[in-house]
N, C-alpha and C positions, 0 to 999 in steps of 0.2 A: 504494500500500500504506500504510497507514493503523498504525504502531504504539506510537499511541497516546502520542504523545511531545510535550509540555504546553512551553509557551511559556519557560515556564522553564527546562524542560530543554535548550531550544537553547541559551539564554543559557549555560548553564552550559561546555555544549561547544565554542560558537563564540567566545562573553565578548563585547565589547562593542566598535561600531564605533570605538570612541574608543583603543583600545588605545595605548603604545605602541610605537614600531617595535622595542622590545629584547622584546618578548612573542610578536613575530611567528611565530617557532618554535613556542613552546608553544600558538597558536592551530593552527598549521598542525595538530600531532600530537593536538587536542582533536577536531581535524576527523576527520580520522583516527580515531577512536577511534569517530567516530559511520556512518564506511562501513564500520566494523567490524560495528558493531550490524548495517547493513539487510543485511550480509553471512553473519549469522547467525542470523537470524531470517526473510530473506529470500527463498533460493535451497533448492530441494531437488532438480536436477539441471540436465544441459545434454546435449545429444545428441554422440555423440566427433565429429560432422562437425563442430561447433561451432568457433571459437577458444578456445584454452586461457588460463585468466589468469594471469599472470605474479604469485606472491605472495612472494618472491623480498624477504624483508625488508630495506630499507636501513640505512645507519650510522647514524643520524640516532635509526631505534627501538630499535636495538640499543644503542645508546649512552643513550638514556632509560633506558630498562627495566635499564641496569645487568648487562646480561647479559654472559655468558664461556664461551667454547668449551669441549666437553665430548668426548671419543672414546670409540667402545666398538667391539673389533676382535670381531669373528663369530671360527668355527674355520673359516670356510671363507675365508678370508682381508680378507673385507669391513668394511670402515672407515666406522662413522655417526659423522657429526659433526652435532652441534646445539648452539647456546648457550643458557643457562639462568641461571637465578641465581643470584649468587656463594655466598650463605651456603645450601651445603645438604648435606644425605645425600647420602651413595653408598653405595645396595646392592646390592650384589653378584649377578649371576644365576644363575639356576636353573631347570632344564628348556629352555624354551624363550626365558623369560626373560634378557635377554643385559643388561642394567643396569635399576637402578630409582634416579629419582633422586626426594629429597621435601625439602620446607620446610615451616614455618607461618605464613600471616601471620593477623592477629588471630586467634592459635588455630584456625584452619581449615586444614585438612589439603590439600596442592597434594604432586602425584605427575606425573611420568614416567617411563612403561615405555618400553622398547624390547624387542619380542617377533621370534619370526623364525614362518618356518612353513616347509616345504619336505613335496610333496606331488607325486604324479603327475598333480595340475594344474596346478603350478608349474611344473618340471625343464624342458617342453617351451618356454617362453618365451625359456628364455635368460637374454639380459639385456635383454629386447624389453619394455621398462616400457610404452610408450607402445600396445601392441597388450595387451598385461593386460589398460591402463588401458580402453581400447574394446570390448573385451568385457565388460569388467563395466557397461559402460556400455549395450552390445546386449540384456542379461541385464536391466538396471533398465528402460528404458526397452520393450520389446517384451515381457518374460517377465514382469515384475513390474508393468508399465503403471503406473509411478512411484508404485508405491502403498508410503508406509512402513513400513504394517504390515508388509508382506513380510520390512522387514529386522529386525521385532522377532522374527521366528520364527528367527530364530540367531543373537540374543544370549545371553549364559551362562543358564545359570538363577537365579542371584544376583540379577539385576536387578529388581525387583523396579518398578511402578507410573511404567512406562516409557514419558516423552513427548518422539516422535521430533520433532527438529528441521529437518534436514536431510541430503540424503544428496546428495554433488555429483560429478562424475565427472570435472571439467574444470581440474582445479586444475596450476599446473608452478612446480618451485620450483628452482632453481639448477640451471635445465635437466633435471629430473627430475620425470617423472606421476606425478599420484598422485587417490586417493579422499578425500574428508573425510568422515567421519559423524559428525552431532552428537545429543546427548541428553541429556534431564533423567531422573534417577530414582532410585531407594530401592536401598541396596548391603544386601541382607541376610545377607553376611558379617560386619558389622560391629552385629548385635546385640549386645546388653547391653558394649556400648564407649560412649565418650563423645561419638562420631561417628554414633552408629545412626539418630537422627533428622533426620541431616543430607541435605539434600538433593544430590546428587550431577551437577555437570555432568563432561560428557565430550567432549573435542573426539579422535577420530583420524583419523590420517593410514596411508593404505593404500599400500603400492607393491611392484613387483616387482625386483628386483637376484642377480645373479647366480644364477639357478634357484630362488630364495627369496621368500615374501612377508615383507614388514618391516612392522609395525603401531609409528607413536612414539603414545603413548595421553596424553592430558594429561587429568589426572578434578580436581576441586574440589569438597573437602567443607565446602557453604557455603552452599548456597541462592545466590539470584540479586542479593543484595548488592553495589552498586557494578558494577554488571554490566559496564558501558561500559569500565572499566579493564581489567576483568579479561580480558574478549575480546579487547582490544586487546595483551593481555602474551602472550596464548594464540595468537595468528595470528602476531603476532611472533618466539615462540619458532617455532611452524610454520614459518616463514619464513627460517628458518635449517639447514633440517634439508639434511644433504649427506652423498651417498654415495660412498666413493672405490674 
């Protein structure tokens, strides 16, 4: 696969064989940042017979990225924990919405939701995440024969000039399945704001938990600037997501 990543660009992410031995760290997690990349730009399913990947963030990125544990208890007794970063909003939920947390860095707008859903497709699961997670993966790969337009037909209608990135069914994070979907596109909520022209990525995380689906949603309004960091701060925080 071929994405177009220039001699330079390696330097940048690997740095130079001469390093050294006190930079070792920071090469390792540059590395890191670049199997982030072919990880999102890369993959757009895996079959549930497959192996699941462990993305199950360590000390090491969590400790970079400066991040700090965050809870948000459901009414139905359910406890999401995720970490995130230190200086930010907390607002408050509403509807289905159960927190929204935001910051800015260079004036670009970074948001996580945490959403619930509970339905007569839900309820019968259980707490059976990992049979959810294979149906929906029966559904993509046999019903929808991996094609991603399919899943542009049930995004909001807000979205507006929408390019699917990936849609992956094989992910496990602190022993718990889940879906990722990823995407570029136009929030047309956010006309005549100072954000309207911004381009919008979106990484979420799909799972099932006590008779409930959970969506944690991470959106950046920012175009694909510095992208390599930013991916790497986004799988990272994924990587922390825990349900009790």
């Amino acid at each position: 696969m071929n994405l177009g990543l220039t001699e330079e660009f390696y330097k940048i992410l690997i740095g130079s064989k001469n390093e050294p031995k006190c930079e070792q760290k920071k090469l390792i997690l540059n590395m890191k940042k670049l199997i982030f990349i072919l990880l999102f730009f890369g993959c757009d399913s895996s079959s549930h017979n497959s192996k699941y990947v462990d993305e199950t963030s360590i000390t090491d990125q969590i400790q970079y990225y400066n991040l700090s544990e965050r809870k948000v208890r459901d009414d139905n007794g359910t406890i999401i924990e995720v970490k995130v970063p230190r200086d930010i909003e907390v607002i408050e939920g509403w509807d289905n919405t159960l927190i929204q947390y935001e910051w800015f860095t260079n004036n670009n707008r970074n948001i996580i939701s945490i959403d619930k859903l509970e339905t007569s497709n839900t309820t019968p699961y259980l707490n059976n995440d990992k049979q959810y997670n294979d149906d929906m993966s029966e559904v993509w790969l046999n019903s929808w024969k991996k094609n991603l337009n399919e899943i542009k037909n049930i995004l909001p209608p807000f979205y507006k000039d929408v390019q699917m990135i990936s849609f992956q069914t094989d992910i496990k994070i602190n022993s718990k399945y889940f879906v990722r979907r990823q995407l570029y596109c136009k929030d047309s909520r956010l006309v005549n704001t100072k954000h309207e022209n911004k381009q919008l990525i979106e990484v979420q995380y799909i799972t099932l938990f006590n008779k409930r689906k959970y969506t944690i949603t991470y959106r950046y309004y920012g175009g694909d600037k510095g992208i390599g960091d930013l991916i790497s701060m986004i799988y990272t925080i994924g990587g922390t997501i825990k349900f009790i």
